[in-house]
C-alpha positions as CSV (number, residue, x, y, z in Angstrom):
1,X,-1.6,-116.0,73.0
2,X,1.8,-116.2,74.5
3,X,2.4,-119.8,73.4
4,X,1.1,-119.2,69.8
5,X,3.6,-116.2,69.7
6,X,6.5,-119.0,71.2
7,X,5.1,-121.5,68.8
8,X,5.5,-119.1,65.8
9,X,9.3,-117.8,66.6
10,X,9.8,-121.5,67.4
11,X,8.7,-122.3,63.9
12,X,10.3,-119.1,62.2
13,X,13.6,-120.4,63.6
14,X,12.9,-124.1,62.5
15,X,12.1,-122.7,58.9
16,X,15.8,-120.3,59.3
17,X,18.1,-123.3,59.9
18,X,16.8,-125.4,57.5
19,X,17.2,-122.7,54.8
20,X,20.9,-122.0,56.0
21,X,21.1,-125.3,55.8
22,X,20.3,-125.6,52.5
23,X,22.6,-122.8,51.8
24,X,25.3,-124.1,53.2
25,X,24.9,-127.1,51.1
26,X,24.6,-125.6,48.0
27,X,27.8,-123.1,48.7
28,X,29.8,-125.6,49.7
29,X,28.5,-127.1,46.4
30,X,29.8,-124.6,44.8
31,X,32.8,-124.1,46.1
32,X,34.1,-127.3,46.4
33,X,32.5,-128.7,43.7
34,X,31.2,-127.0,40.4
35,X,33.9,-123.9,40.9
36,X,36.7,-126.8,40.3
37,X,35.1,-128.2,37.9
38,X,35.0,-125.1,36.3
39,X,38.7,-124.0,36.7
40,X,39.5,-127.5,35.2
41,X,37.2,-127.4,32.3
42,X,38.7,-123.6,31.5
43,X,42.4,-123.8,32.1
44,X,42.1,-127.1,30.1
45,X,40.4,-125.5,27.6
46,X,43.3,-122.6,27.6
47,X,46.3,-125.6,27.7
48,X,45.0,-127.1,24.6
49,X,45.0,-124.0,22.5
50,X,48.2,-123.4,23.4
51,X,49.8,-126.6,23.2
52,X,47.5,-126.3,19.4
53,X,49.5,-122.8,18.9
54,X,53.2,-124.1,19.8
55,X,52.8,-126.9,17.5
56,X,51.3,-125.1,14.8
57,X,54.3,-122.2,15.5
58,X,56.7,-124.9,15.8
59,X,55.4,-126.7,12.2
60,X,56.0,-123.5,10.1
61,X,59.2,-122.9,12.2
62,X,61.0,-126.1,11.5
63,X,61.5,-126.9,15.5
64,X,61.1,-130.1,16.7
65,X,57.7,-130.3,19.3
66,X,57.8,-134.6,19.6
67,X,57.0,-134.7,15.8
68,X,60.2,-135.7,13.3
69,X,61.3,-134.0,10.3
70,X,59.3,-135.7,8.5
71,X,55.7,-134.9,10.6
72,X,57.0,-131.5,10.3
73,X,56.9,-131.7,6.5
74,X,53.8,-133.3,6.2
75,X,52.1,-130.2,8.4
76,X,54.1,-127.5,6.5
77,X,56.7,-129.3,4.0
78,X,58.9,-126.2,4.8
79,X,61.9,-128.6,5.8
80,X,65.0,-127.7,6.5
81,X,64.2,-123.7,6.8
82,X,64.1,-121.4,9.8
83,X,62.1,-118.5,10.2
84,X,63.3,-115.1,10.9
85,X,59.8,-112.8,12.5
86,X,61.7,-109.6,12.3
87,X,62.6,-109.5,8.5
88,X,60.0,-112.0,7.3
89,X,61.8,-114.3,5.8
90,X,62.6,-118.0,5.5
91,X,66.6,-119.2,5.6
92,X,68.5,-122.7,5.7
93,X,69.7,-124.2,8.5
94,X,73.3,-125.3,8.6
95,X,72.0,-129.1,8.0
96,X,68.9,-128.6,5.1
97,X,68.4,-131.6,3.1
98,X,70.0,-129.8,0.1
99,X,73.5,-130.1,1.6
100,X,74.0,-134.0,0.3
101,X,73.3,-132.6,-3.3
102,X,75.8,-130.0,-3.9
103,X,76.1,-128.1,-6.9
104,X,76.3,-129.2,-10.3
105,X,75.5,-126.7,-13.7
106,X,72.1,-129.1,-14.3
107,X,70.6,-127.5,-11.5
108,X,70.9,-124.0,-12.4
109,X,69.6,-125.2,-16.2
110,X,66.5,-126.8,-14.5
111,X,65.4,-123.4,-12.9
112,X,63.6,-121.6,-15.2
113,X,61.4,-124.9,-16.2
114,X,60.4,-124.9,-12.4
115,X,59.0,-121.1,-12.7
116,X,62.4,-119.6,-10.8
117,X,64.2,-116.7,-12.9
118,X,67.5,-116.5,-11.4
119,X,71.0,-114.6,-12.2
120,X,73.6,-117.2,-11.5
121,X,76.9,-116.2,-10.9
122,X,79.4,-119.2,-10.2
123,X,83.2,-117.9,-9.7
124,X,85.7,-120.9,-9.6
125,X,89.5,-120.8,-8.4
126,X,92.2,-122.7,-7.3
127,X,93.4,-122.7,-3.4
128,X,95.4,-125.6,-1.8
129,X,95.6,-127.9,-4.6
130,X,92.0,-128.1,-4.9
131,X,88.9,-126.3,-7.3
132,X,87.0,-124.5,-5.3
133,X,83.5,-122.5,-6.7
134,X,81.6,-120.0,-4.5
135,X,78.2,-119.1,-6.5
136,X,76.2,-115.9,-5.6
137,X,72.4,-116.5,-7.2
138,X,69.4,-113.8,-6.9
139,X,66.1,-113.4,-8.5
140,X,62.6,-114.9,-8.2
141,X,62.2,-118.6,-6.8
142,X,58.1,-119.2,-8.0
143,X,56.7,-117.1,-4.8
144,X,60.1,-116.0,-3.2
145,X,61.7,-113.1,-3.9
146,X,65.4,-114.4,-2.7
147,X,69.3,-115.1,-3.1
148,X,72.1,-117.2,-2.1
149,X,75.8,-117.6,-1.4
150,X,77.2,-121.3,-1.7
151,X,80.5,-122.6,-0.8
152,X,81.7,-125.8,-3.2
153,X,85.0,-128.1,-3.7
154,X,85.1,-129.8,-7.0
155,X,84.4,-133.7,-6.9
156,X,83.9,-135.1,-9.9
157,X,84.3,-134.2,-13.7
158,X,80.6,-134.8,-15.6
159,X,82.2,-134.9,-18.6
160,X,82.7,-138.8,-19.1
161,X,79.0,-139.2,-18.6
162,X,78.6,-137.0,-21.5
163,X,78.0,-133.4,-20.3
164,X,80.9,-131.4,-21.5
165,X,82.5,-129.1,-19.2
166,X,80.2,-130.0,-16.5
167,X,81.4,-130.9,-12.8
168,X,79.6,-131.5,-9.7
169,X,80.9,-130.0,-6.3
170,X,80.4,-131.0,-3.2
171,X,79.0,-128.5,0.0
172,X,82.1,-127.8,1.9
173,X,82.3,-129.9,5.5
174,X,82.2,-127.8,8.4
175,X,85.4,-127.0,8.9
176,X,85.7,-125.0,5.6
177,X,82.2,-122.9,6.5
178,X,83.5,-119.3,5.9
179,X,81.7,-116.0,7.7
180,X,79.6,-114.2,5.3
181,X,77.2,-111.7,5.0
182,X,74.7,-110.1,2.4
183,X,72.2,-107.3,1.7
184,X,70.0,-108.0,-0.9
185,X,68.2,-105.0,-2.4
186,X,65.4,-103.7,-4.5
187,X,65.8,-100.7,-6.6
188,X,68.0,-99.7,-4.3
189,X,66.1,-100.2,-1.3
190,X,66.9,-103.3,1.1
191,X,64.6,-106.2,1.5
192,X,66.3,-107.7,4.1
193,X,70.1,-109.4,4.6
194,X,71.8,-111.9,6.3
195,X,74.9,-112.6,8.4
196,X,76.6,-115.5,9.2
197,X,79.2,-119.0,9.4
198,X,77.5,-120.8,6.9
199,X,78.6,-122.8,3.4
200,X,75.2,-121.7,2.0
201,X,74.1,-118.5,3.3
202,X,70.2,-117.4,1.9
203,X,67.2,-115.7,2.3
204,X,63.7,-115.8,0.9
205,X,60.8,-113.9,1.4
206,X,57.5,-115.2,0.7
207,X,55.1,-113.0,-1.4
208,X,57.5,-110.1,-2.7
209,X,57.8,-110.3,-6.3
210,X,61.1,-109.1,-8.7
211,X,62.9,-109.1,-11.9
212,X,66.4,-110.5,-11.0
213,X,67.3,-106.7,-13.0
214,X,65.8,-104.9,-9.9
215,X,67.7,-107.0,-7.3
216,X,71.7,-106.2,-6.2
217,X,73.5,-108.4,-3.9
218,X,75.8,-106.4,-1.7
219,X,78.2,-109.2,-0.8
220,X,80.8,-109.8,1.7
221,X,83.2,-113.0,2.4
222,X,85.7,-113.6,5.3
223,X,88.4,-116.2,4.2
224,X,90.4,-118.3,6.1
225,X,94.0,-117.1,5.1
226,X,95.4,-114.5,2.7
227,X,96.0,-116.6,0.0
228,X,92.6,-118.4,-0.2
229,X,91.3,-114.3,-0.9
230,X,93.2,-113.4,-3.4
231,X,92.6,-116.3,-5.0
232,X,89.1,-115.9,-5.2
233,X,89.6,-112.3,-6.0
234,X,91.5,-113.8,-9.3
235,X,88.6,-115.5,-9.9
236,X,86.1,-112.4,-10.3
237,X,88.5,-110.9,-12.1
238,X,88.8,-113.9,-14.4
239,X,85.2,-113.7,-14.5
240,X,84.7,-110.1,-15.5
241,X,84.9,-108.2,-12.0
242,X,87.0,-104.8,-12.6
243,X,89.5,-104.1,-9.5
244,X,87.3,-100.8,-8.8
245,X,84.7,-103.0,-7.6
246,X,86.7,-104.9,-5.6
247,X,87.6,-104.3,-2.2
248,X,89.6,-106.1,0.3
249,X,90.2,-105.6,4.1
250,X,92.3,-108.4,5.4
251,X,91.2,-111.7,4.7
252,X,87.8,-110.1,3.7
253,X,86.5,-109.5,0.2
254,X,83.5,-107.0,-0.7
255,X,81.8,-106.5,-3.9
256,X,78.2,-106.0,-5.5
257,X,76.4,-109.1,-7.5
258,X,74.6,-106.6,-10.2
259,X,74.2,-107.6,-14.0
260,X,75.8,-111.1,-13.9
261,X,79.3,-111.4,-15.8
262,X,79.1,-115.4,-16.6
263,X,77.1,-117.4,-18.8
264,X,73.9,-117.3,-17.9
265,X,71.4,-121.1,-17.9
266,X,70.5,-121.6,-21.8
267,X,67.1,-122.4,-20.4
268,X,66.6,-118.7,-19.7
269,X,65.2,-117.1,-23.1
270,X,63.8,-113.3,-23.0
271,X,60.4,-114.9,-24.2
272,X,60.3,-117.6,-21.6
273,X,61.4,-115.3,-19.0
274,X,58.6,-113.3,-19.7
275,X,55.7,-115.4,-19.9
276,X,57.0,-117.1,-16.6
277,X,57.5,-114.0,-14.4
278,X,54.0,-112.6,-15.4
279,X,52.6,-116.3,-13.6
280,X,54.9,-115.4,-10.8
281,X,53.4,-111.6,-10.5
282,X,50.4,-113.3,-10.8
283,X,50.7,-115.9,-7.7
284,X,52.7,-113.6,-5.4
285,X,49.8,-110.9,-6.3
286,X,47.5,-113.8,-5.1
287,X,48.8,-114.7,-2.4
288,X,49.1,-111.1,-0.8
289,X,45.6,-110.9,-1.5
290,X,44.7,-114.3,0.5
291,X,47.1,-113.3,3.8
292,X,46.1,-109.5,3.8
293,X,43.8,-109.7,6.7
294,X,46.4,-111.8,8.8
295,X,49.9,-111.1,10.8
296,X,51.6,-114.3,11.5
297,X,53.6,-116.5,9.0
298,X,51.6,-119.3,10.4
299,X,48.1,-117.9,10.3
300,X,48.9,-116.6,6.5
301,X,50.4,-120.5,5.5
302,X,47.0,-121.8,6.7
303,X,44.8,-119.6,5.0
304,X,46.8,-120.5,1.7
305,X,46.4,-123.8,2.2
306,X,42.9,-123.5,2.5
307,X,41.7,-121.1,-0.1
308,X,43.7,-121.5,-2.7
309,X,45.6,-125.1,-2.4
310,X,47.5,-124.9,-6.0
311,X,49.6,-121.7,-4.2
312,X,49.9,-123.4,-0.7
313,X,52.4,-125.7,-2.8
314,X,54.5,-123.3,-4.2
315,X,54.2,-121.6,-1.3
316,X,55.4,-123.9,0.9
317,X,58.4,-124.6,-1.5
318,X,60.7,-122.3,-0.3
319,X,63.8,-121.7,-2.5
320,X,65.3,-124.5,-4.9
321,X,62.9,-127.3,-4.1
322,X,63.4,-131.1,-4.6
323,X,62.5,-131.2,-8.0
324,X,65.9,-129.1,-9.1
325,X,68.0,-131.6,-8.0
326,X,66.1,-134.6,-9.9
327,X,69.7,-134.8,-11.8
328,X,71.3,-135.8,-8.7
329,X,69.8,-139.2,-9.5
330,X,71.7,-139.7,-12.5
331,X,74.7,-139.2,-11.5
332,X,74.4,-140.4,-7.4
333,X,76.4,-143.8,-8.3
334,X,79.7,-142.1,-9.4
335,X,79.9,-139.6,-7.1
336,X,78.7,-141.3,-3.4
């Protein structure tokens, strides 16, 4: 009876180590095998949504992630804009691909026909022996509620190409950027502004829809002497600016872009302006209704583009797009 009972713990025993054996095994499997293979499969899983988010961030953001300009355009075709998170709005960099194009009256007279209702306000004067034209713009760019400040030298006289009175400017180089700074409001209530160096200083926010009649510009410019402001002050006073609304600090000019005091684009009609403002209440309506349920830029771009791709494109057209400066092409030979 004795041996059986050795027999039987000898057994038992056998029976123990083979099952910590196996045990061993299949931790060590575990641990060295299928919990790496795990970690890799998960935190590779994690790096390639976020590597998916930065370049999706980076596409609506204009900033270079290994893809060019042009791959950026072709994922968003918001080129040559920044984005700003806090206020919501888009704004040129210093370098936008509207800079070689300059300013010329055509391109305020193709507006309207491209669904943006816009007060224009060029003011032209004389500094230094050369024309200089600063033009303050606000209003409704298709889905943008926006405005603008642009900084031009005189370059050429349209006229002998048989546009009367017409002349095309040229951005300012860098050296002539001025400081300036904006608040652009609503009713009275500001939708957002904008400080800076620039030689076209802007904003546009996506989705908010106005009358250029609801929209003041509260406007100020730092020049670079004191005879380069009052000769731009001469020029709003030339242009219909009262001295009460005119204030100067130094070098630095302030004053409110309201009911415009120059000729306005004879595209612009009452009629016209009408019937195209109720299609842009219409889109920017749209749209709000599309992005409502999300909170990035980037997530609300996407969703546009795929429920209602006929917005997406106006959407993505932030500001004056390409097709306002189809003019430049007629007069590109004379001018470069």
């Amino acid at each position: 009876m004795f041996s059986n009972i050795v027999l039987f713990n000898v057994g038992t025993l056998a029976l123990s180590a083979i099952y910590l054996s196996v045990g061993s095994i299949l931790t060590t499997a575990v641990f060295y095998f299928l919990f790496p293979l795990f970690m890799v499969f998960t935190l590779g899983k994690l790096l390639f949504v976020f590597v998916a988010k930065i370049y999706s961030v980076a596409a609506v953001l204009g900033i270079s992630v290994v893809q060019d300009n042009k791959e950026q355009e072709d994922v968003f075709g918001i080129d040559g804009y920044d984005y700003e998170l806090k206020q919501d709005i888009f704004y040129s960099t210093i370098n936008p691909w509207q800079r070689k194009f300059g300013y010329c009256r055509l391109y305020d007279e193709a507006l309207a026909h491209l669904d943006m209702i816009i007060d224009c306000e060029p003011i032209t004067f004389n500094y230094g022996g050369e024309n200089w034209m600063i033009e303050f713009c606000k209003g409704q760019y298709a889905l943008n509620t926006g405005c603008e400040v642009g900084v031009y030298k005189e370059a050429f006289n349209l006229g002998i190409l048989g546009i009367p009175g017409t002349y095309f400017y040229r951005s300012v180089d860098d050296k002539d950027m001025m400081h300036m700074a904006f608040s652009l409001k609503k009713n009275g209530k500001e939708l957002f502004n904008r400080e800076d160096k620039h030689w076209w200083l802007n904003g546009f926010k996506l989705g908010e829809f106005s009358n250029p009649s609801q929209l003041t510009m509260d406007i100020g410019i730092s020049f670079n002497d004191k005879g380069m402001c009052y000769a731009f002050i001469d020029g709003l006073i030339r242009a219909g600016y009262p001295d009460s609304e005119i204030m100067k600090v130094g070098n630095r000019v302030y004053f409110t872009f309201g009911k415009p005091h120059t000729e306005q684009p004879i595209t612009r009609t009452r009629f016209t302006d009408w019937i195209t403002q109720k299609k842009n209440k219409i889109m920017c309506a749209e749209y709000r209704r599309v992005t409502e349920a999300y909170d990035t830029i980037q997530d609300k771009l996407n969703a546009v583009r795929k429920y209602r791709p006929d917005i997406y494109k106006k959407a993505i057209a932030v500001g004056k797009n390409r097709k306002v400066y189809k003019e430049y092409d007629r007069i590109a030979k004379y001018i470069e």
